[in-house]
KESEMI-877455 format. One line per field, with one value per residue (C-alpha): residue number from 1; x, y, z. Coordinates in steps of 0.001 Angstrom, whole numbers, plus 500000, padded with zeros to 6 digits. Example, Ala and Ser with C-alpha at 12.3 -4.5 7.8 and 13.67 -1.06 7.14 Angstrom:
BEGIN
num = c(1 | 2)
c1 = c(512300 | 513670)
c2 = c(495500 | 498940)
c3 = c(507800 | 507140)
***
This chain:
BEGIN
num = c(1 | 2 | 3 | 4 | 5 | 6 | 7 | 8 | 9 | 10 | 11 | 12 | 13 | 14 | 15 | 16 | 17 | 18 | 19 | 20 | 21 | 22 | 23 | 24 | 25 | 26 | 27 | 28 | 29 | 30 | 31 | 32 | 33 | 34 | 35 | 36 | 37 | 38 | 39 | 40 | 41 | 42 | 43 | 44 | 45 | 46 | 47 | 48 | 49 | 50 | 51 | 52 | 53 | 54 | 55 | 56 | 57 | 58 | 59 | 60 | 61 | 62 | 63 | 64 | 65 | 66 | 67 | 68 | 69 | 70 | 71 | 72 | 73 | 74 | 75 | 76 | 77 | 78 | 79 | 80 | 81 | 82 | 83 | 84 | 85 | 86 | 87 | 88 | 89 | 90 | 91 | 92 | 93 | 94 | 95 | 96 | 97 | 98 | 99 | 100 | 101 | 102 | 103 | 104 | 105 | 106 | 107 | 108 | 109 | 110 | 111 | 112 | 113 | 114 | 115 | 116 | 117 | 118 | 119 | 120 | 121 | 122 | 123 | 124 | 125 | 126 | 127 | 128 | 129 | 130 | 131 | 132 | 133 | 134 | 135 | 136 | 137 | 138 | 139 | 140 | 141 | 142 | 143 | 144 | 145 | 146 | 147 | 148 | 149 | 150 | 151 | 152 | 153 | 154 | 155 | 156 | 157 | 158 | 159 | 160 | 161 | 162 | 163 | 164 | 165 | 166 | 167 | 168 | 169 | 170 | 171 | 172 | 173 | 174 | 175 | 176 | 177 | 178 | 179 | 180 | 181 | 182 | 183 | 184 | 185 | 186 | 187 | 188 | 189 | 190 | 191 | 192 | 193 | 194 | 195 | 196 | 197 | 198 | 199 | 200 | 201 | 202 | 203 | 204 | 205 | 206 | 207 | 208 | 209 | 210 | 211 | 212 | 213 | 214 | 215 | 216 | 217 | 218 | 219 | 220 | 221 | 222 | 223 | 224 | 225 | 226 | 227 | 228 | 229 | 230 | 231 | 232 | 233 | 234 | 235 | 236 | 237 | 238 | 239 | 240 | 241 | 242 | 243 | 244 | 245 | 246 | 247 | 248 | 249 | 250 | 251 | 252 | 253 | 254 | 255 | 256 | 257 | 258 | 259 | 260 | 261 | 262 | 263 | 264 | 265 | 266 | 267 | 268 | 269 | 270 | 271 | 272 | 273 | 274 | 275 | 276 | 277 | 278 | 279 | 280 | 281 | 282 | 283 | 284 | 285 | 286 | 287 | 288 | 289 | 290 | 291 | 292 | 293 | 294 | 295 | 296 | 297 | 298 | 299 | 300 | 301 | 302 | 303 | 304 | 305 | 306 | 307 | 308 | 309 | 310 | 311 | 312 | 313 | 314 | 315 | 316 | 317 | 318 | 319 | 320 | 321 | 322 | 323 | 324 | 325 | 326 | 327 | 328 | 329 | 330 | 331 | 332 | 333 | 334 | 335 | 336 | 337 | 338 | 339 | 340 | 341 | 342 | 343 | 344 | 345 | 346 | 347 | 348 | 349 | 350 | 351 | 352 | 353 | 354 | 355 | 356 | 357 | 358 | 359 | 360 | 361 | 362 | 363 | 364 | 365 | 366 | 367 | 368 | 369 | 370 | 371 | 372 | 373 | 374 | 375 | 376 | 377 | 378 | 379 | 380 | 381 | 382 | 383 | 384 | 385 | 386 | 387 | 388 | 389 | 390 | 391 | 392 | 393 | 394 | 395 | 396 | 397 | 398 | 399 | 400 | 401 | 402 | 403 | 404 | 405 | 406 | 407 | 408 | 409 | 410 | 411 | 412 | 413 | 414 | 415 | 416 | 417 | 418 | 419 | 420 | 421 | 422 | 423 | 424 | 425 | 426 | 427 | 428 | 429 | 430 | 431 | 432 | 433 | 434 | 435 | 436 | 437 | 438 | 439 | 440 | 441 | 442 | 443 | 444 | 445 | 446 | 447 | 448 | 449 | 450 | 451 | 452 | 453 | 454 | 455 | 456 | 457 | 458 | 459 | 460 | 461 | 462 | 463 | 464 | 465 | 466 | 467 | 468 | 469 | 470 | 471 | 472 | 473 | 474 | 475 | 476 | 477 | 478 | 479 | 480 | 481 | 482 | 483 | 484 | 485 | 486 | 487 | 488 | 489 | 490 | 491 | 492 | 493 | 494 | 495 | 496 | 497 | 498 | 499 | 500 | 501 | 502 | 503 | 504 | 505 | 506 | 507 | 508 | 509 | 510 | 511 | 512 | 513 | 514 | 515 | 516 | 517 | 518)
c1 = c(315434 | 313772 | 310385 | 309852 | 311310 | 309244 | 305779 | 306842 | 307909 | 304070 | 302550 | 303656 | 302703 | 299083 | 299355 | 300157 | 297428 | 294768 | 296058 | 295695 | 292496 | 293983 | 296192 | 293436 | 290960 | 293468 | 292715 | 289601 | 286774 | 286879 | 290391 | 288855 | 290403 | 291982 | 293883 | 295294 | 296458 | 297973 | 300017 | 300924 | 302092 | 304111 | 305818 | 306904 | 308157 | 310137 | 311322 | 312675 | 314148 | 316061 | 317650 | 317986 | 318006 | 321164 | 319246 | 316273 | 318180 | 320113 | 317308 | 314950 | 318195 | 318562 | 314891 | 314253 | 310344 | 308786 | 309204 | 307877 | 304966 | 304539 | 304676 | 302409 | 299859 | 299799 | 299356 | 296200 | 294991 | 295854 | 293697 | 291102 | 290234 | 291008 | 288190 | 286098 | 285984 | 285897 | 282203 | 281505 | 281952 | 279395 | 276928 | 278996 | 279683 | 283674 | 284626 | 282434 | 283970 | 287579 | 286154 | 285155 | 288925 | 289469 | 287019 | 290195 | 291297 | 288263 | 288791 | 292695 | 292363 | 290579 | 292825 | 295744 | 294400 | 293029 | 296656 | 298030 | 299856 | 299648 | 297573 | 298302 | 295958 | 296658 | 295933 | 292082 | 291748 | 293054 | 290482 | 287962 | 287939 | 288346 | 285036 | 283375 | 284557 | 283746 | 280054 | 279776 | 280883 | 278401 | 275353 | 276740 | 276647 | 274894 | 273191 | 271960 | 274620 | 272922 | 273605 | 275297 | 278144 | 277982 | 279090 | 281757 | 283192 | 283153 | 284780 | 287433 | 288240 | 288685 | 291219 | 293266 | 293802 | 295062 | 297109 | 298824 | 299465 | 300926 | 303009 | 304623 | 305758 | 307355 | 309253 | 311288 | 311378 | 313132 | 314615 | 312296 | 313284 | 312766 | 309442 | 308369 | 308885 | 307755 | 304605 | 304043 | 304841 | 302011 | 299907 | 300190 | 299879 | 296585 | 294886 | 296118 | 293940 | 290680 | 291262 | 291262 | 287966 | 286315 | 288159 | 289587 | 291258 | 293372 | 295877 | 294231 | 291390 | 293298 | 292961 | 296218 | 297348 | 300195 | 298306 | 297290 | 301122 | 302006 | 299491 | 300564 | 304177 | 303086 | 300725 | 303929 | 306429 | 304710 | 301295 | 302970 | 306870 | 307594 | 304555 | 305254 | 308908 | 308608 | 305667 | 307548 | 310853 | 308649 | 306865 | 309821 | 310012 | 306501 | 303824 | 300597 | 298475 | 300213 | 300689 | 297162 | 296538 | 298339 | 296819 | 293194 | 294769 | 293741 | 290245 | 291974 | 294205 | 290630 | 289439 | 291555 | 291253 | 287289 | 287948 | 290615 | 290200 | 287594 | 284833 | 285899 | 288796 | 287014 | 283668 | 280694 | 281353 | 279503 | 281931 | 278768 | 279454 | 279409 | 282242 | 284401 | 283538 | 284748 | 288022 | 288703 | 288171 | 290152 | 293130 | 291998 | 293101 | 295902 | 297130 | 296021 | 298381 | 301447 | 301594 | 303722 | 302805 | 305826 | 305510 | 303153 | 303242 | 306348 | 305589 | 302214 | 302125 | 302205 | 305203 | 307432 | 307035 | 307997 | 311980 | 312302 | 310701 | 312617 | 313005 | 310901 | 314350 | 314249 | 317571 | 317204 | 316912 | 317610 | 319612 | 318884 | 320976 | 324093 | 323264 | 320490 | 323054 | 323667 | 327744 | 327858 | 328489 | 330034 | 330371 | 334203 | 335408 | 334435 | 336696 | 336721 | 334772 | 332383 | 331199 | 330601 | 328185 | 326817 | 326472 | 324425 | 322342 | 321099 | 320458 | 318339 | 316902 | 315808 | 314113 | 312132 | 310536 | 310098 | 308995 | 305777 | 304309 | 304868 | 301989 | 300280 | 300510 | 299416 | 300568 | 301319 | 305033 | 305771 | 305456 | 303791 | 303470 | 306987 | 307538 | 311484 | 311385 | 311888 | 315703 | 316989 | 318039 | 318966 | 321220 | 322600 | 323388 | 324572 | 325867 | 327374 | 328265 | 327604 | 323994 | 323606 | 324864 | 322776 | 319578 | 320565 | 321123 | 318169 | 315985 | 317050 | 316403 | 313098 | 312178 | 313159 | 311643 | 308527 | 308285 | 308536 | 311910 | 311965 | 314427 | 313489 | 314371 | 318445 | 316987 | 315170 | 319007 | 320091 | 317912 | 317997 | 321446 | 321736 | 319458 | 320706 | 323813 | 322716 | 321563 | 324850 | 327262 | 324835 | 324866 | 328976 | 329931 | 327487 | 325085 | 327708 | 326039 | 326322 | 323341 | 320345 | 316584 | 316506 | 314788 | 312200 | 314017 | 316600 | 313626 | 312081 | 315251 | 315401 | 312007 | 313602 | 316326 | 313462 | 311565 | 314380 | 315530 | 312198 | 311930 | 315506 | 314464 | 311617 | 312875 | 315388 | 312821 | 309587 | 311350 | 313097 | 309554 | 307268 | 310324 | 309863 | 306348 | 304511 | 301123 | 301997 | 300065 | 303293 | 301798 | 300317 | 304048 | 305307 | 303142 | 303115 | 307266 | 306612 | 304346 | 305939 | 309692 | 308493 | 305351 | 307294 | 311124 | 308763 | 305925 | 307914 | 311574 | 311812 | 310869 | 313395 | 316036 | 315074 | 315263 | 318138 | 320294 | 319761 | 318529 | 320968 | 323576 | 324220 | 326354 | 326124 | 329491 | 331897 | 333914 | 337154 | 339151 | 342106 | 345868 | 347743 | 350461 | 354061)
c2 = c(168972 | 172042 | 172903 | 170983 | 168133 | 168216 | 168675 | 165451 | 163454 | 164988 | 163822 | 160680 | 160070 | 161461 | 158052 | 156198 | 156558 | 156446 | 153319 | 151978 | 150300 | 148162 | 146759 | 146941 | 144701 | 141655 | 142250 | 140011 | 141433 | 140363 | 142458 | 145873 | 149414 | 149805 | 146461 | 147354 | 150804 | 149438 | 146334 | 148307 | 151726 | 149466 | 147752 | 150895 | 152237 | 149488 | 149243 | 153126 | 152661 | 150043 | 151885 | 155383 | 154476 | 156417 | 159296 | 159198 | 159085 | 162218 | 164277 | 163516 | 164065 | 167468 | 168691 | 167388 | 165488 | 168685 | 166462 | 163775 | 165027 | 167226 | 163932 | 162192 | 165068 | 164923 | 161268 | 161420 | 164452 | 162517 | 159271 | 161117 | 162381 | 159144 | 157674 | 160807 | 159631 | 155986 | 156689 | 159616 | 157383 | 154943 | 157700 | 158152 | 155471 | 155048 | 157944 | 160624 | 159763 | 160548 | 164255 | 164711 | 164827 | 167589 | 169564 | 170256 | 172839 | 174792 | 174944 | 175823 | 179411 | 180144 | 178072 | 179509 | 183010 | 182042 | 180815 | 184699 | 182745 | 184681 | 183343 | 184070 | 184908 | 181987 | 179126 | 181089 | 180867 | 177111 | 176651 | 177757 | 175511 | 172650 | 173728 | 173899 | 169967 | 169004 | 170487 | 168471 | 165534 | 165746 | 166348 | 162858 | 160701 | 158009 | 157991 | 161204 | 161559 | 161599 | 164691 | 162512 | 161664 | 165127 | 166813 | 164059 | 164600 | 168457 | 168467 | 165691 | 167756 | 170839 | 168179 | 167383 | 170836 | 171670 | 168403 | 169583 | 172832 | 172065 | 168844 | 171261 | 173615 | 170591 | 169367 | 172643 | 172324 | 169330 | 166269 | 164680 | 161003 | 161248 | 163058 | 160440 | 157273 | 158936 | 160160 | 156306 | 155173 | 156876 | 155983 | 152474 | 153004 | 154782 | 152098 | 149630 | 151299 | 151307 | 148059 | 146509 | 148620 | 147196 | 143579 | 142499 | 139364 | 141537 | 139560 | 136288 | 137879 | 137986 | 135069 | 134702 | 133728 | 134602 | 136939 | 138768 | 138769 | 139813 | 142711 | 144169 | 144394 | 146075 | 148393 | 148923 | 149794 | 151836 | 153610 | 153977 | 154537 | 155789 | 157732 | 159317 | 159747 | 161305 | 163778 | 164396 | 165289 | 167347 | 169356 | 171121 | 173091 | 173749 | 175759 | 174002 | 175090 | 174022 | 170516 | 170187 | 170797 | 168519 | 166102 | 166875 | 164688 | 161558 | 162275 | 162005 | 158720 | 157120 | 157673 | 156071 | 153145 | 153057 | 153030 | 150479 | 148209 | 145365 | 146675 | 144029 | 145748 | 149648 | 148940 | 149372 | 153080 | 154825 | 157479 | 160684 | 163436 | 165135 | 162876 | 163315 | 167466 | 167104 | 165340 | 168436 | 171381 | 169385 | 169379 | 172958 | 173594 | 172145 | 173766 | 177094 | 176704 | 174801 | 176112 | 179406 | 180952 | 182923 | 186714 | 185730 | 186101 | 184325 | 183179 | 182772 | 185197 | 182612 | 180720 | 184112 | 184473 | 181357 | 181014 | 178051 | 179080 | 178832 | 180226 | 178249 | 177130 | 174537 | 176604 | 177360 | 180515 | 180340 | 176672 | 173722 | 175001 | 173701 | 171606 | 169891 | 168861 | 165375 | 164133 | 163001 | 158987 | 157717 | 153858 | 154104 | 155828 | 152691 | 149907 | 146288 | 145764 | 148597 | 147488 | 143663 | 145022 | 147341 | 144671 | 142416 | 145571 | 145726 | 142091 | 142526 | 145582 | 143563 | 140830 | 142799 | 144329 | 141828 | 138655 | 139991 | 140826 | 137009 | 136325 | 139155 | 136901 | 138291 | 135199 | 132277 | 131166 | 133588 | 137239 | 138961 | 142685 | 143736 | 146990 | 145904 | 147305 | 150737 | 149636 | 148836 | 153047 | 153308 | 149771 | 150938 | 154888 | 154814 | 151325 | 150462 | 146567 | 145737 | 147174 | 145119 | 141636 | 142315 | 142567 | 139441 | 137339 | 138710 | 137841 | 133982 | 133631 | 135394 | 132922 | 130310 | 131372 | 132226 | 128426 | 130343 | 129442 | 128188 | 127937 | 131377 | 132407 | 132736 | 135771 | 137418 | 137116 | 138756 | 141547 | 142429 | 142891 | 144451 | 147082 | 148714 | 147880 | 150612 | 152923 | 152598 | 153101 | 156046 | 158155 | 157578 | 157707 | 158576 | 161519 | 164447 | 165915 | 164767 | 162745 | 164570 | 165497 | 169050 | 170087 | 168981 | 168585 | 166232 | 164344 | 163919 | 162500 | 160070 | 158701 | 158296 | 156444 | 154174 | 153361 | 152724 | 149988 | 148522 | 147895 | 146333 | 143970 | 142801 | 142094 | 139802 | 138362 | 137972 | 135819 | 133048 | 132926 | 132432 | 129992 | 127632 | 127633 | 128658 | 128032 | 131649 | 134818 | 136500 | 139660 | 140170 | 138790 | 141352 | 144378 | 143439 | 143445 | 146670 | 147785 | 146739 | 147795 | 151253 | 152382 | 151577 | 152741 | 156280 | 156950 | 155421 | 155275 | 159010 | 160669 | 157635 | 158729 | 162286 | 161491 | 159507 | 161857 | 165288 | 164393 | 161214 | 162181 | 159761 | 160528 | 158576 | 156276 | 157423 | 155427 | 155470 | 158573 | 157260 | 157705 | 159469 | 157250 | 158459)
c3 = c(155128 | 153070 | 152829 | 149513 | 150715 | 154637 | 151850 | 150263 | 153808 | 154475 | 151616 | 152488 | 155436 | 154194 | 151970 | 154978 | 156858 | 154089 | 153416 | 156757 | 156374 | 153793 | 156598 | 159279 | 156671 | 157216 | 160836 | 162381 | 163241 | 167032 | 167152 | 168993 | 167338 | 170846 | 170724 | 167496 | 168843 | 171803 | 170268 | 167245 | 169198 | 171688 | 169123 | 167071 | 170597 | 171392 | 167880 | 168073 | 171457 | 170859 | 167629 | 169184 | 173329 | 173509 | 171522 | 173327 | 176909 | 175682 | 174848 | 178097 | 180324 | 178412 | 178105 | 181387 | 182898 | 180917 | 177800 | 178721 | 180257 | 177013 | 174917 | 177685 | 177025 | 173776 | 173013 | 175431 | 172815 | 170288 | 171578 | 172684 | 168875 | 167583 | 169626 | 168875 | 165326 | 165651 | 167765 | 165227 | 161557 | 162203 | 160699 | 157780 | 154645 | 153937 | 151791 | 154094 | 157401 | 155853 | 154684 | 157918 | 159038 | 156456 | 158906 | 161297 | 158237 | 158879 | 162115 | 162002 | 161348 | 164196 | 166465 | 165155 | 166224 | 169999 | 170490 | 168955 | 165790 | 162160 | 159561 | 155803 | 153152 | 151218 | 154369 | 155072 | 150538 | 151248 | 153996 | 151797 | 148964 | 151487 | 153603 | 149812 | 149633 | 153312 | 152478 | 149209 | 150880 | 153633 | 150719 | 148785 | 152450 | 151223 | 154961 | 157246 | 160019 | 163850 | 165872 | 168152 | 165339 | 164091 | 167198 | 168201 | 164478 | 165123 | 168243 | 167357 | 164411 | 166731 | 169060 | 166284 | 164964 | 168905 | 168725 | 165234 | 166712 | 169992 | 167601 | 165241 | 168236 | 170028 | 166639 | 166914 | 170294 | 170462 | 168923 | 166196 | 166969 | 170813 | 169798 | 167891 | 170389 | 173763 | 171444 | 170179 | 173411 | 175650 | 172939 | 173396 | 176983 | 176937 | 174375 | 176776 | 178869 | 177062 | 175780 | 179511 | 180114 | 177146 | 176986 | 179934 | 178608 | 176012 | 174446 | 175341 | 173656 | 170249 | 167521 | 166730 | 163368 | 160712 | 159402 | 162601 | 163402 | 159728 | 159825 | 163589 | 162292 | 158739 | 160848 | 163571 | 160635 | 158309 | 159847 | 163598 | 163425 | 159385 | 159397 | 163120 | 162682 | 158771 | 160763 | 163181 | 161243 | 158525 | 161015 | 162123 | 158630 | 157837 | 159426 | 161467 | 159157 | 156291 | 157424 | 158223 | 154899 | 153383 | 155551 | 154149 | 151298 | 152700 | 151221 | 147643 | 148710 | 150444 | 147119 | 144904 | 147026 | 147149 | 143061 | 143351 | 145381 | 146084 | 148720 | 151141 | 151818 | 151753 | 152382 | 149234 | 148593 | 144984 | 143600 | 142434 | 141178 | 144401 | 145877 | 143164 | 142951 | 146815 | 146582 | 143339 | 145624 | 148146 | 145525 | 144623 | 148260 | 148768 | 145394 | 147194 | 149875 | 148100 | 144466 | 144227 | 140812 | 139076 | 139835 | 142849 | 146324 | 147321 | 150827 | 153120 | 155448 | 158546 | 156836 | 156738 | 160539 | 160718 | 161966 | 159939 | 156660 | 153878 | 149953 | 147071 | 145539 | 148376 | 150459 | 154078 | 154778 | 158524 | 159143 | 161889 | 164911 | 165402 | 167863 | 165851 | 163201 | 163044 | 161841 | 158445 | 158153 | 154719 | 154754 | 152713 | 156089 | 158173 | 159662 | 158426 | 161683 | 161799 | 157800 | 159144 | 161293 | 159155 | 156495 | 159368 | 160244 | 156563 | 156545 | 159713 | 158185 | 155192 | 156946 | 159524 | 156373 | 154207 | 156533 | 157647 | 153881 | 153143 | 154590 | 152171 | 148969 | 145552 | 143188 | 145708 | 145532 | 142610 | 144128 | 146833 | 148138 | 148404 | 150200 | 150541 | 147198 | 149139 | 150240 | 146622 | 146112 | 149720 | 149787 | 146713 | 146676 | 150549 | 150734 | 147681 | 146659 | 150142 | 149616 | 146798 | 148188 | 150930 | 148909 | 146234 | 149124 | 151148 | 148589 | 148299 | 152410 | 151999 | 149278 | 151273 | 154339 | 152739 | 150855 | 147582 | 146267 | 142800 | 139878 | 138467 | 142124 | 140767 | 138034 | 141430 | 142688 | 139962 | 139853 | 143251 | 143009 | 139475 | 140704 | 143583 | 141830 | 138669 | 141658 | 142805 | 140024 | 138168 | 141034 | 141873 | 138387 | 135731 | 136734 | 136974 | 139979 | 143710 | 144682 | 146770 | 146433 | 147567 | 144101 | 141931 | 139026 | 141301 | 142548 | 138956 | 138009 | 140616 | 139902 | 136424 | 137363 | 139374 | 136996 | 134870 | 136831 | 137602 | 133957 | 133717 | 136681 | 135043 | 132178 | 134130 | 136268 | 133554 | 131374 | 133625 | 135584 | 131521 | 130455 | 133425 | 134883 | 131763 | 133646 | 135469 | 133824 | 132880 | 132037 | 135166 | 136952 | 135163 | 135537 | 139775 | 139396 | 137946 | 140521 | 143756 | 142163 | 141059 | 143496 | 146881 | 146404 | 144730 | 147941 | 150514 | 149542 | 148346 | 151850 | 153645 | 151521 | 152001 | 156058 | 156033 | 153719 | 155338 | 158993 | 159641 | 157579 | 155461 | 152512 | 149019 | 148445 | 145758 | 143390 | 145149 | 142776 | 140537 | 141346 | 138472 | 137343 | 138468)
***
């Protein structure tokens, strides 16, 4: 992974968490933050132990009890601020009490320089504009913030920068998956704590439902482990600072969503002037810190010091070590017996993403939220045909699972095969170039090639769904196809791919090469 592409996986996971009050306002209000934390964190741990355990067990017998006390000490940092700013908010409206997370890049410089690490000019110009759009943000708070808040804000803020820090000198300390789960894992612990001090009865306390089940799973999968695991990974080749900056991007994604989306699911937030000047110098920030200009300054200062810095054309200047390099897997080299079971790995795979979001409907028994849209390039490019069966059929037991099989349900075969299929046979045979996303021009043309097959899906799907319920809003069918078949496999599928290409080393399947006649 490069430096572009750990700024993407980052930019992700900055998505990922601003979007986590979308999944938390499916949650009742009787369901404490704590409870959440705890059920959600123990079911991402158990989820990445039982897929690395071997992984895991190798790393703790090699770094030794140091590790996991490290990862101990940091999830109780990492709670600790968490509950700073759940106390600290309640003074703020929506869109304020994000901005005040953006505070930790004020505070980053002068962290960096207690703990004797280099700061470059263009992190304290960075810093800058993003103080100018913390301030702004504080003048358009639609309330005035106690003291009380204001200092638990300031000195979570302070925590988190210190958490970021001591994270991104662990991740190239030590193995990024192992990291991730002991991290999760003592989280999970600790909430369990504070959620038997404040409600003893715990689980029996919850109001179970499909939809609280549905929502702990979406929480586990996407805010805990792929946001944890993509931080984790992506932290090894940036700076602190940098990261943290990125991060200040949730202000931008909390945003959108307060202009979005209903205010049931945000809360009643008024976009001013002054909001929207503060999510621009925000932006103006990040741009400060990411953008290098041609005949500029070709590195920050900090990130040159750095051992794992790298060049802008996305090339490593100094590589993993050896020992960090994982062996490449290509599905053609596999036994008959070895692709069974990976075939009934992608099948689980498939349904341990897609069951929980049918309880998430959009259009009852037509479509729904589909973030199993992100495995149609991965099924395909690394998988091949048995990607693509895997999907077509997946798809059908979904439906069927979910109630929501109908006759149109044989065109959502088809496209969910024809798909990954295109993914597939463009990258093996058509696209003259070996398949990665270690440039922006590669990744530009991969978000082609998405949106290129969303369209050919819904034209597929669209029609067979108009010709036999004709009741159904077609347009909007079509435009939510669109949406879930472009918007997931481009935020969430790019940084997977990214993560399972040049971390897990995966390698794309080739069309097998002809013979020559004799």
């Amino acid at each position: 992974m490069n430096r572009f592409q750990a700024n993407i996986c980052l930019l992700c996971v900055t998505a990922i968490w601003s979007s986590e009050v979308i999944v938390l306002s499916c949650m009742p209000d009787t369901v404490i933050p704590f409870a959440v934390s705890c059920m959600t964190n123990l079911i991402g741990a158990a989820l990445l132990f039982m897929c690395f355990f071997k992984r895991i067990k190798n790393e703790i017998m090699k770094a030794g009890k140091g590790l996991v006390i490290q990862c101990a000490l940091l999830a109780v940092l990492y709670f600790t601020y968490n509950v700073m700013y759940i106390y600290g908010w309640k003074s703020f409206d929506v869109l304020t009490g994000d901005f005040t997370i953006s505070m930790t890049v004020i505070f980053m410089p002068g962290l960096m320089f207690l703990l004797r690490q280099k700061v470059g000019v263009r992190t304290l110009v960075s810093s800058a504009f993003i103080t100018v759009g913390v301030v702004l943000a504080f003048m358009g708070n639609e309330t005035s913030p106690d003291t009380k808040s204001l200092v638990l804000v300031f000195v979570a803020a302070i925590l988190r920068g210190l958490f970021y820090i001591k994270l991104n000198r662990a991740a190239k300390e030590h193995d990024s998956i192992t990291l991730a789960a002991l991290i999760i894992l003592f989280s999970g612990i600790t909430s369990y704590a504070a959620w038997t001090a404040l409600q003893p009865a715990t689980f029996f306390a919850v109001p179970w439902s499909r939809q609280v089940v549905a929502s702990l799973f979406v929480h586990s999968y996407f805010v805990t482990v792929t946001a944890q695991v993509l931080n984790t990974f992506a932290q090894r080749r940036t700076t602190a600072s940098s990261a943290t900056i990125i991060y200040s991007l949730e202000n931008v994604f909390a945003a959108l969503w307060c202009v979005i989306l209903p205010a049931g699911i945000v809360g009643s937030v008024t976009m001013t002037a002054t909001k929207v000047a503060a999510v621009v110098f925000v932006l103006l920030g990040n741009l400060a810190e990411l953008v290098r200009l041609p005949g500029g300054v070709k590195k920050n200062t900090a990130q040159t010091a750095d051992p794992t810095s790298e060049t802008d054309s996305g090339g490593d200047q100094n590589p993993v070590p050896e020992e960090r390099l994982r062996p490449h897997f290509n599905v053609m080299d596999t036994t008959a017996k070895q692709k069974t079971l990976i075939v009934l790995l992608l099948f689980i795979t498939y349904f341990i993403i897609s069951i929980p979001f049918k309880a998430l409907d959009i259009m009852p028994g037509f479509t729904d939220i589909r973030p199993v849209t992100i495995l149609q390039p991965i099924y395909g490019i690394f998988f091949g045909i048995p990607g693509c069966v895997v999907l077509s059929l997946g798809n059908v037991i979904s439906d069927i699972i979910g109630g929501s099989l109908r006759i149109s349900s044989a065109a959502g075969a088809l496209a969910n095969f024809l798909g990954p299929f295109l993914f597939y046979i463009y990258w093996a045979k058509y696209a003259g170039t070996a398949f990665d996303l270690r440039s922006g021009k590669r990744m530009l043309k991969f978000i082609g090639t998405i949106i290129a097959v969303a369209a050919i899906e819904a034209l597929i799907i669209t029609p067979a769904v108009a010709y036999f319920y004709p009741d159904v809003d077609y347009m909007k069918f079509a435009v939510i196809v669109l949406c879930n078949t472009i918007l997931f496999p481009v935020a969430l599928g790019i940084p997977l791919t990214v993560l399972i290409q040049e971390e897990f080393g995966f390698r794309p399947v080739r069309l097998p090469e002809k013979v020559p006649a004799a």
